[in-house]
Phi, psi and omega in degrees: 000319178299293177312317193299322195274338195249036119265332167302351181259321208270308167336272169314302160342303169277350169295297176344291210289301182297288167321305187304333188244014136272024123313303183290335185255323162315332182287322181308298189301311162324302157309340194270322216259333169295322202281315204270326164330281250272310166316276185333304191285305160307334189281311199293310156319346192252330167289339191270310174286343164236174196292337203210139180208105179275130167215147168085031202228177177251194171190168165317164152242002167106347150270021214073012210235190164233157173214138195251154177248129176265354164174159161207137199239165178203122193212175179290006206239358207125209181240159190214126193266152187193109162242129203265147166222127202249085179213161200244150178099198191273129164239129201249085183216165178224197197254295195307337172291124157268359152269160156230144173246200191200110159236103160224181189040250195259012178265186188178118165214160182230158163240185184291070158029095198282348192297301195316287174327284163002275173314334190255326153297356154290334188260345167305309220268335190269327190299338174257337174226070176300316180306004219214126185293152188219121176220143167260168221206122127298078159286105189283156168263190186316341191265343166299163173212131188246062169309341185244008153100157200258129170325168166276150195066010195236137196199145176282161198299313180296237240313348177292307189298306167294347158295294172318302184303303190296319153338278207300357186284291177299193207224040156327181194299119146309119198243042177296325202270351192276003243285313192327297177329299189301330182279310194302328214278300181305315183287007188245294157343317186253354157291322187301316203286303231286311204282312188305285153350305190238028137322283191330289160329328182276316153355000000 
């Protein structure tokens, strides 16, 4: 009698299973496609505030080595390094940690201190446009929370971003005079991606 009943048991049980994990992936697929929005609508907005957008790219680093950038903008201000981090809860970090962490609702997870990386693409960037002010950003987006106040060189993504936009709007310093420097920046961006290519090809 037990064995006859437990496909009548087994049945339901694996629709659940099934249905629970074509649940799980609809949710998935949803969430990746709010992140790949949330992403476009930053790219766009950062192109949108400047004369120029370097994004994804590498350059020397001045050690024989390369180094990758996740964006440089050419603004009125100069030129501006921006590495974006996308993590939701309170972040509890310093120039001296070498971790940071993130604690919300029941999770606790921690990262590499984003400062040190910064500094050194930042210090890439000044080495090909010494003539041109070059400054850097951590922008975290909106789902960060800095209860203990934000480190140096770490801003939240949005007030950056209504910064920029108001610059580029208004009718500030002109980066007409930075262009060289930025043609120098790009044109090194696009030797590193060239030399990178055809590594690869020989491989």
């Amino acid at each position: 009698m037990l064995d006859s009943a437990m496909p009548f048991t087994q049945g339901p049980l694996l629709l659940l299973g099934v249905v629970l994990v074509a649940l799980a992936l609809v949710a998935a697929g949803w969430y990746w496609r709010v992140l790949q929005r949330r992403r476009r609508d930053i790219d766009r907005r950062l192109r949108d505030a400047s004369r120029g957008v370097l994004a994804n790219f590498i350059i020397p680093d001045g050690n024989g080595e390369e180094i990758q950038l996740q964006y440089a903008l050419l603004t009125a201000r100069g030129i501006l390094v921006i590495d974006i981090k996308d993590v939701e809860g309170h972040v509890f970090g310093s120039e001296g940690m070498q971790d940071w962490t993130v604690i919300a609702d029941n999770r606790r997870f921690t990262f590499a201190n984003p400062q040190p990386g910064l500094w050194d693409r930042v210090a890439a960037v000044k080495r090909l446009t010494p003539e041109v002010p070059v400054v850097g950003f951590v922008g975290f987006t909106g789902r960060a929370r800095f209860t203990k106040g934000q480190p140096r060189s770490v801003t939240l993504l949005e007030p950056l971003l209504q910064e920029l936009e108001k610059e580029a709007s208004g009718a500030g310093t002109s980066p007409d005079a930075y262009q060289q420097a930025w043609e120098r920046l790009r044109q090194s961006a696009l030797a590193a991606r060239m030399d990178n290519l055809l590594t690869e090809g020989r491989s």
